[in-house]
C-alpha positions, 0 to 999 in steps of 0.5 A, a space after each residue: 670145292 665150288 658147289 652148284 649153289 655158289 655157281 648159281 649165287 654168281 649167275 644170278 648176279 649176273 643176270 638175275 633170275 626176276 629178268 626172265 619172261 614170265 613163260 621162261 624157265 630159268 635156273 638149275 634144271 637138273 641137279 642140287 644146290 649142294 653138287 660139288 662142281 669138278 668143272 664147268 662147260 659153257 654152251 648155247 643148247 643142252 644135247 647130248 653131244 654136249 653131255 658127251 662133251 662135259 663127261 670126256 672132259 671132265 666137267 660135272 656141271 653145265 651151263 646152256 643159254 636155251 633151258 633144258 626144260 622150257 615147256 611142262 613135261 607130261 612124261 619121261 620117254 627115255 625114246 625121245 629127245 627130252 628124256 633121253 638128255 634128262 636120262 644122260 644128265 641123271 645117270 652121269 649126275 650133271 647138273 644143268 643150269 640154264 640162263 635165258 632171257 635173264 641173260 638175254 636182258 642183263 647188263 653185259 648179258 647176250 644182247 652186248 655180247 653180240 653188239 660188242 662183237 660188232 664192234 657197237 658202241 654207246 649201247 642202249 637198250 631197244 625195248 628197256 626193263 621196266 625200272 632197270 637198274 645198273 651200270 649198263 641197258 638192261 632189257 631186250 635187244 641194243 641199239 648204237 654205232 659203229 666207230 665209222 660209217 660203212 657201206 652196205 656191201 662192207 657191213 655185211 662182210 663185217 657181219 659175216 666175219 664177225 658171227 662166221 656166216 657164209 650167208 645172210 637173208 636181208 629184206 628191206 632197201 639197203 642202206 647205202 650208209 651204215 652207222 647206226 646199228 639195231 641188233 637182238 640176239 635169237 627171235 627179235 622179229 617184234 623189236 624191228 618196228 622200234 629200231 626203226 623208231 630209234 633211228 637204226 638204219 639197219 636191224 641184225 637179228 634172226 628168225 625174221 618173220 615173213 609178214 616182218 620183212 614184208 612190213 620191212 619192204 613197205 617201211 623202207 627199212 632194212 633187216 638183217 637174219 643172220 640166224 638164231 645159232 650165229 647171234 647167240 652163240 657169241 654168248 658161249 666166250 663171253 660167258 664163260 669169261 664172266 663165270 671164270 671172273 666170278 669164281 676167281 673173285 670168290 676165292 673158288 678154284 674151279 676149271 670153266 670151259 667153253 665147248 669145242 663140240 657145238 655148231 650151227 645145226 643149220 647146213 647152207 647148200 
């Protein structure tokens, strides 16, 4: 059977754990490397729904984009939110691993997922790793082009479609021809300036600040926030495809599912 220490061996040749920001917290958060794994549930957040959700359907081990424990911890209450998961994940002993801005950085992590969602290509990275390495952009956020120019009305149809939202908050002039496209999946309110430098005409992230779309205002630039759960969630498919590839070239026969559970915790009305 597949143990926690091979899954974490095959993670961490997918994104490796020396990409994550120095404030991360990345890895195995719950659990140990000798866990024997019954299956794999891929999701974007750790809660309770998706403890729930890896119990009924038969998966002991769980991998999230958003870390389980991201800030130190200065009790356990059972009463509050953190403890409470903890305590699930403890008594049902689920192991939970979390991968974030390595995952958000890695060749073919979270920022081409999204970017290859919408259909982007000839991708490089907006703010690269210092001495990346690989067989693609390693680093925060990916600029490139759509295989045709779209007007602004249709790009964002495009952007509503692909990420399945009902709304987007844009500041900044539309553009009334799109080719070249910025995205940073999650908060990437800072890479607006350097999209801009690279040539964007449009930036899709989330989380814009006000003081962003202001300057987005006075620099004739457009930017697009299409939420934080919309431009990650993208990373629940494609991992799971990529942990399924990893197992499969390593000879372990384990079943990895994505939830059916999750959705945007956000409501529009």
């Amino acid at each position: 059977m597949a143990s926690v220490r091979d899954l974490m061996t095959i993670l961490d040749q997918l994104a490796a754990p020396t990409l994550a920001e120095s404030w991360d917290n990345v890895g195995l958060m719950v659990g140990e490397p000798g866990h024997e794994i019954s299956g794999i549930l891929v999701a974007l957040d750790p809660t309770p729904g998706v403890l729930a959700e890896a119990k009924h359907r038969g998966c002991n081990t769980i991998v999230t984009h958003h870390p389980l424990i991201f800030k130190g911890l200065r009790s356990i209450r059972t009463d509050r939110p953190e403890g409470k998961i903890l305590s699930l994940a403890l008594l049902d002993r689920l192991a939970i691993i979390g991968c974030h801005t390595n995952l958000d950085k890695a060749a073919g992590g979270v920022n081409d997922m999204l970017a290859t969602r919408l259909g982007l290509l000839d991708c490089r990275s907006i703010l690269p790793e210092p001495d990346g390495a690989g067989t693609g952009p390693i680093g925060f956020g990916r600029i490139g082009s759509l295989p045709a120019t779209l007007g602004f009305d249709d790009f964002i149809s495009h952007l509503r479609r692909n990420l399945d939202l009902q709304v987007i908050k844009v500041a900044g002039p539309p553009p009334p021809e799109i080719r070249k496209v910025a995205v940073c999946g999650g908060s990437g309110s800072e890479l607006a300036p350097l999209a801009l430098a690279e040539g964007a005409q449009i930036f899709v992230s989330s989380e814009i600040k006000h003081d962003v779309a202001r300057w987005a205002e006075s620099a004739g630039f457009c930017v697009a926030d299409c939420g934080h759960f919309a431009t990650e969630n993208v990373m629940v498919a494609g991992l799971t495809a990529l942990i399924r590839h990893g197992c499969s070239e390593q000879g372990l026969a384990v079943e990895v599912l994505a939830t059916e559970s999750q959705s945007n915790p956000f409501r529009y009305y």
